[in-house]
N, C-alpha and C positions, 0 to 999 in steps of 0.2 A: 439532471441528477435527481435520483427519485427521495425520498426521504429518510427511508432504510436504508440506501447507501450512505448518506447523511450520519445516520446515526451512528452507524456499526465505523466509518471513519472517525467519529470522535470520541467512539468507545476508543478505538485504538489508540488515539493520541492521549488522552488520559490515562492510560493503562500505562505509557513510555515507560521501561523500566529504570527505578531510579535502586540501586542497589545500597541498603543501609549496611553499617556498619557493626558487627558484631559483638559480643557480651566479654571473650576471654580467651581466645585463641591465637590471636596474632600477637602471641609472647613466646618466649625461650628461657628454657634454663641459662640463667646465670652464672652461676658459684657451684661447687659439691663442694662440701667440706667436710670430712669427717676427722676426727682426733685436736678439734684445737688445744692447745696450749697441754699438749702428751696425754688431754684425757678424753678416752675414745669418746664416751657417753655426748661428749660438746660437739654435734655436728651443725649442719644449716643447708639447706637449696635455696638460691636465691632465683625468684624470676625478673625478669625484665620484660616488661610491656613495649611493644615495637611502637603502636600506634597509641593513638585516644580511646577511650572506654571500651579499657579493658579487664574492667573492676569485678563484673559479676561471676568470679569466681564459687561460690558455694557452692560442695557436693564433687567440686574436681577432687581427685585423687592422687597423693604420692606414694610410689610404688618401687620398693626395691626387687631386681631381679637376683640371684647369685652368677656367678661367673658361668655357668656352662650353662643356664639354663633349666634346671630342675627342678627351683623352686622359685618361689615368687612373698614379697609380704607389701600389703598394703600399711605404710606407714601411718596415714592422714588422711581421714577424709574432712576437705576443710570445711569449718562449720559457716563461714563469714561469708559475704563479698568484703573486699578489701574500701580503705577507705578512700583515696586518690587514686587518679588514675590518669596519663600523658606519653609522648614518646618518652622510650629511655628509665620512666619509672619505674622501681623495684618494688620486691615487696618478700615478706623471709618467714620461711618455714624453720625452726630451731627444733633444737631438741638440748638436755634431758625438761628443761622447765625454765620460768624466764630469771628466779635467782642465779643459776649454773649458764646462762648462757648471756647476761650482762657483764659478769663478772670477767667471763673469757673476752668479749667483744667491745663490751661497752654498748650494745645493742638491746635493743628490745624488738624481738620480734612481733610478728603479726598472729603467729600461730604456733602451738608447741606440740610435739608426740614427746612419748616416754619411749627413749631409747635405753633406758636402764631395762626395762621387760622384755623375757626371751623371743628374741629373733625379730627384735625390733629397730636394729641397730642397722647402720651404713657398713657394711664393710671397704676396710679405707683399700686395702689391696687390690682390688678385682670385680664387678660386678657392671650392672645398668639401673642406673633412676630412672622414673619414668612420673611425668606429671601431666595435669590436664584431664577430658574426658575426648568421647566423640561429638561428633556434629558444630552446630553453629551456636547453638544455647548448651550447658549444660543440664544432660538427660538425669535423670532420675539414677539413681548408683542400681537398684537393683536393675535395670534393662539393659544393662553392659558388663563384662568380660574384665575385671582390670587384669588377667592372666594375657591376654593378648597386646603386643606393645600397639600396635597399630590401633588401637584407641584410643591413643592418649595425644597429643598438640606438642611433644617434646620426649623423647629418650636420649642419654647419653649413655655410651657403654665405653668403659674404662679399663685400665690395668690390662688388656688384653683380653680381653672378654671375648669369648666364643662361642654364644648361643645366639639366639634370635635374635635382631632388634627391630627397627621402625622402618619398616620401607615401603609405606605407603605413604606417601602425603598426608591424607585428609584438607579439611576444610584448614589445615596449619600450615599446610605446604612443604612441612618438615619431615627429613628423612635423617635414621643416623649415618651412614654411610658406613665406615672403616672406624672399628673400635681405636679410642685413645690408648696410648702406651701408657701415660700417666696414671697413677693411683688419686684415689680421690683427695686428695692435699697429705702433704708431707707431715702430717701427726703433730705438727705443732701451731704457722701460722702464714702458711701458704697455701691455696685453695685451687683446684681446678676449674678452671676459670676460661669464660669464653675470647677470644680474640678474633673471631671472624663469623661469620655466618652461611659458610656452601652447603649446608646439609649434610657434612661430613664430619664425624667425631674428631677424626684424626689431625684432622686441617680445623677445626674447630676451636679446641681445647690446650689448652696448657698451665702448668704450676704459675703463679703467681703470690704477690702478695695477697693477702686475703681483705676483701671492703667489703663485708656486709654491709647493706645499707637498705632503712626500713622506709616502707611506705609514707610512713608520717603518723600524726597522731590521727586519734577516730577509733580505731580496733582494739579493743582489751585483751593482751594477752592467754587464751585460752588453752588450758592444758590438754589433751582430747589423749579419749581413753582409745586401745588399740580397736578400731576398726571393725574389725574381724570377728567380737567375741560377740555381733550385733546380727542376726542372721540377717535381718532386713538388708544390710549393704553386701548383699551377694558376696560373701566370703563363706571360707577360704581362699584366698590367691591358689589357682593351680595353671602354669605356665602353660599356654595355649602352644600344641604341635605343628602348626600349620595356620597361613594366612587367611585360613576360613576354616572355623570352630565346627560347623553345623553343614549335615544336608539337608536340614530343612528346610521350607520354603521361605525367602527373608520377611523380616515383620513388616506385620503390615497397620497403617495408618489409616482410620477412617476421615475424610474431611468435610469439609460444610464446599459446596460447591456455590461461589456469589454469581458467577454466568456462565452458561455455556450456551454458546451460539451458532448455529449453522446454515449458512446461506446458499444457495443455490438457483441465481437469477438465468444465467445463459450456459448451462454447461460446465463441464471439471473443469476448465482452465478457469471460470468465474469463481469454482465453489472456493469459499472460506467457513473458515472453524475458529473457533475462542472459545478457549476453557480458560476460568479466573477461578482459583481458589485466595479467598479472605477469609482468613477468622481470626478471634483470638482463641487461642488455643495452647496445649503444652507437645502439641505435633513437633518434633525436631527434625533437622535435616540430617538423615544420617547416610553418609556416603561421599562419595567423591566422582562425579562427573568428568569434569578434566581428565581423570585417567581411566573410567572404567567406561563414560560414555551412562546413554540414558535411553529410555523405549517408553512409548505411550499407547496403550490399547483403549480404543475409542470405538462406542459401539452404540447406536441410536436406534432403536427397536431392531428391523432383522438385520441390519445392516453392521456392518464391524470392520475396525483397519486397526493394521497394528501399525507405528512409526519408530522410527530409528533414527537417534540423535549418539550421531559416535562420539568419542571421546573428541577427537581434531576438530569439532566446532564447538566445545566449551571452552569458555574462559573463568578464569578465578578472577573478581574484580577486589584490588588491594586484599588477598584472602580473605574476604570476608563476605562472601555470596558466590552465584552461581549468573551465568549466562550462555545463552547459547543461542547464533546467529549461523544463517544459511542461505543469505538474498536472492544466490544465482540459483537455488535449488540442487547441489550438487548431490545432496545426501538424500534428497525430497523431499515431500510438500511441507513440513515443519521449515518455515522462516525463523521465528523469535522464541524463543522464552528464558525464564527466567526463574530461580528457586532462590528465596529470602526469606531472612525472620527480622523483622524490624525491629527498634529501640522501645516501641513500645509493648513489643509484644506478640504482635499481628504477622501469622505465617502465611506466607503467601507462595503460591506455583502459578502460573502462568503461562500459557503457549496459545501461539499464532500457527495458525497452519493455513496454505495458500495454496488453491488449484494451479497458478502460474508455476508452484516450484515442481507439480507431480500428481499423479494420479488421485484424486480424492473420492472416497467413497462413500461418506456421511454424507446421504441425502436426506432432508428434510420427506417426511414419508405422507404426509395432508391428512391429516394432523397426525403427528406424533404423540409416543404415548412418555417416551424415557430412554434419557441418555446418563450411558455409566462409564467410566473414568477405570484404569490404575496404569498409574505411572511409577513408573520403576528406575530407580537412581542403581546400575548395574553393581552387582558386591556389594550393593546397600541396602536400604530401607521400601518399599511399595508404598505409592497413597491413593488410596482408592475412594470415587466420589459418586454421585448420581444426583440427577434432575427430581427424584420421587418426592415430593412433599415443597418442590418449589411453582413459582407463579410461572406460567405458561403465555406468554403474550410476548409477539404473533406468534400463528403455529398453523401454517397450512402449507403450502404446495411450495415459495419461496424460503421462507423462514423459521425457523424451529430455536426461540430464546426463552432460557428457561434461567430464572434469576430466583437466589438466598431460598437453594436448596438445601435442608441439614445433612449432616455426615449420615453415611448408612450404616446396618448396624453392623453389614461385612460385605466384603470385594463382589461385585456382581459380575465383573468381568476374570479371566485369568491373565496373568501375565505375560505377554508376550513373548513368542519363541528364544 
């Protein structure tokens, strides 16, 4: 075994992907309440945390829709991450202010709007809440839509609501299904409240007693001014038409490329590729794999392949990352990869591509000059990478590894058919 096979197998074992656990997504609406104890202005959303750290909330968004669809108003955008965080753990979004909504509950919330100012309010008869953001960290408020429900980690639509709601997954898994009949609590101290979890509103939700119940202490009640009057957070709310806002081309992410490497000892059924993106970074993963599938365009001076990674070989691991496996080569030469943003920060993509699974075309050229990257999460986001400004060792007839390349300063390849 020569010493470059050596290596490039314990790059690979090193590389095993180990999928972390994410910032604020794997929760659900809790509670709607609007009208406690007969005074409208007393509402509350309660979330609940399904798993462990799910605290890094700041900059998620609460958003009412109206019943048909025509308008939309961002309640909150929240200023905090929350203070604890565990399975089962709550945590409360109130309204008008925290004297008016102790008074009603006994509670002190984590976070306040003024539901007293116009078009700020829940309405208790009819509509859809919607909370969260896109991706797997939350993005920055201005680079998202909150008119579109499909970027948010949770909608519920009520009283019979008949406009759009949530029917993409995301990186939350969550869909509304079939609007609740219920109105968002009975105006005085019964709450529309969850009792199962199918992704369906209507099997979902029902009146109950109302248990708001706060995170714990840590958080100072904060009053936050509407939203909207902020141009930076991308307001106005205007209700998105259709499940894709835009023709134009989806954003794109520049990244720091840490290896990419291309072997070709005896021929295509020998060659292997690895492309390793590390950084730390505020790159987010925006899209969904599992349902829309993924594509990689890979292009080593004249030479260029496009791959196809369908939606049928992703997996959502406990929602809270991305994988994707192909051993027998069914789909072709991509085996492994992998899209994660870790607890500390460090966003990372990942792919294994293998001459055994399928035709490979990345050859090592004797010497090579540059290899460029974008990978594209379908319906989502592009991240585009390149070798230019990294170390070059080896690089001749066999092997072509090029390591802590920086991000470029745009796509050198295009996106794949």
């Amino acid at each position: 075994m020569s010493r470059l096979t050596v290596v490039l197998a314990t790059l690979l074992a090193l590389l095993a992907p180990v999928l972390s656990r994410a910032t604020f997504h794997d929760a659900r609406i809790n509670e709607v309440m609007s009208g406690i104890g007969g005074t409208t202005g007393n509402q509350f959303v309660e979330i609940r945390m399904r798993t462990a750290l799910q605290s890094a909330v700041a900059n998620s968004r609460l958003t009412w829709f109206n019943c048909n669809f025509t308008s939309c108003k961002v309640l909150m955008q929240v200023p905090f991450n929350v203070a604890n965080n565990g399975p089962n753990l709550t945590w409360l979004m109130g309204a008008p202010n925290d004297g008016a909504f102790f008074a009603a509950t006994g509670q002190h919330a984590e976070f306040y709007w003024n539901s007293t100012a116009p078009g700020m309010s829940i309405d208790r008869t009819c509509g859809m809440i919607c909370w969260g953001a896109p991706g797997l960290s939350v993005p920055i408020p201005t680079t998202w839509d909150p008119g579109e429900p499909n970027n948010y980690v949770d909608c519920v639509a009520y009283g019979g609501y008949t406009g759009r709601a949530k029917t993409i997954p995301g990186a939350s898994l969550a869909t509304s299904g079939t609007p609740d009949t219920d109105p968002a609590g009975d105006g005085m101290a019964m709450s529309l409240t969850r009792v199962a979890d199918t992704n369906n509103n209507l099997t979902d939700f029902q009146l109950a007693a109302m248990t708001p119940t706060s995170n714990g202490a840590g958080n100072v009640p904060t009053q936050t001014s509407d939203p909207c009057t902020q141009a930076a957070n991308n307001c106005p709310c205007t209700p998105a038409t259709t499940t894709t806002t835009s023709t134009l081309p989806p954003p794109q992410h520049e990244v720091a490329t840490h290896i990419f490497l291309a072997k070709n000892p005896d021929g295509p059924t020998a060659r292997k590729v690895l492309w390793l993106v590390t950084e730390m970074s505020a790159n987010m993963v925006n899209g969904n794999p599992v349902t829309n599938g993924a594509t990689l365009n890979l292009k080593l001076d004249a030479n260029s392949q496009c791959f196809s990674m369908p939606a049928g070989g992703w997996s959502n691991v406990d929602g809270i990352g991305f994988k994707y496996a192909d051993p027998m080569g069914a789909n072709g030469p991509i085996k492994k990869a992998q899209i994660k943003r870790t607890p500390a920060g460090v966003f990372q993509i990942k792919v294994i591509i293998s001459g055994k699974n399928g035709a490979v075309n990345i050859v090592p050229p004797n010497p090579g000059t540059q290899g460029d990257m974008n990978f594209h999460i379908n319906m989502g986001d592009q991240y585009c990478g390149s070798t230019a400004g990294g170390a070059l060792n080896p690089n001749d007839a066999v092997t072509f590894k090029a390591k802590n390349a920086p991000a470029p300063a745009s796509c050198n390849v295009t996106l794949c058919p």
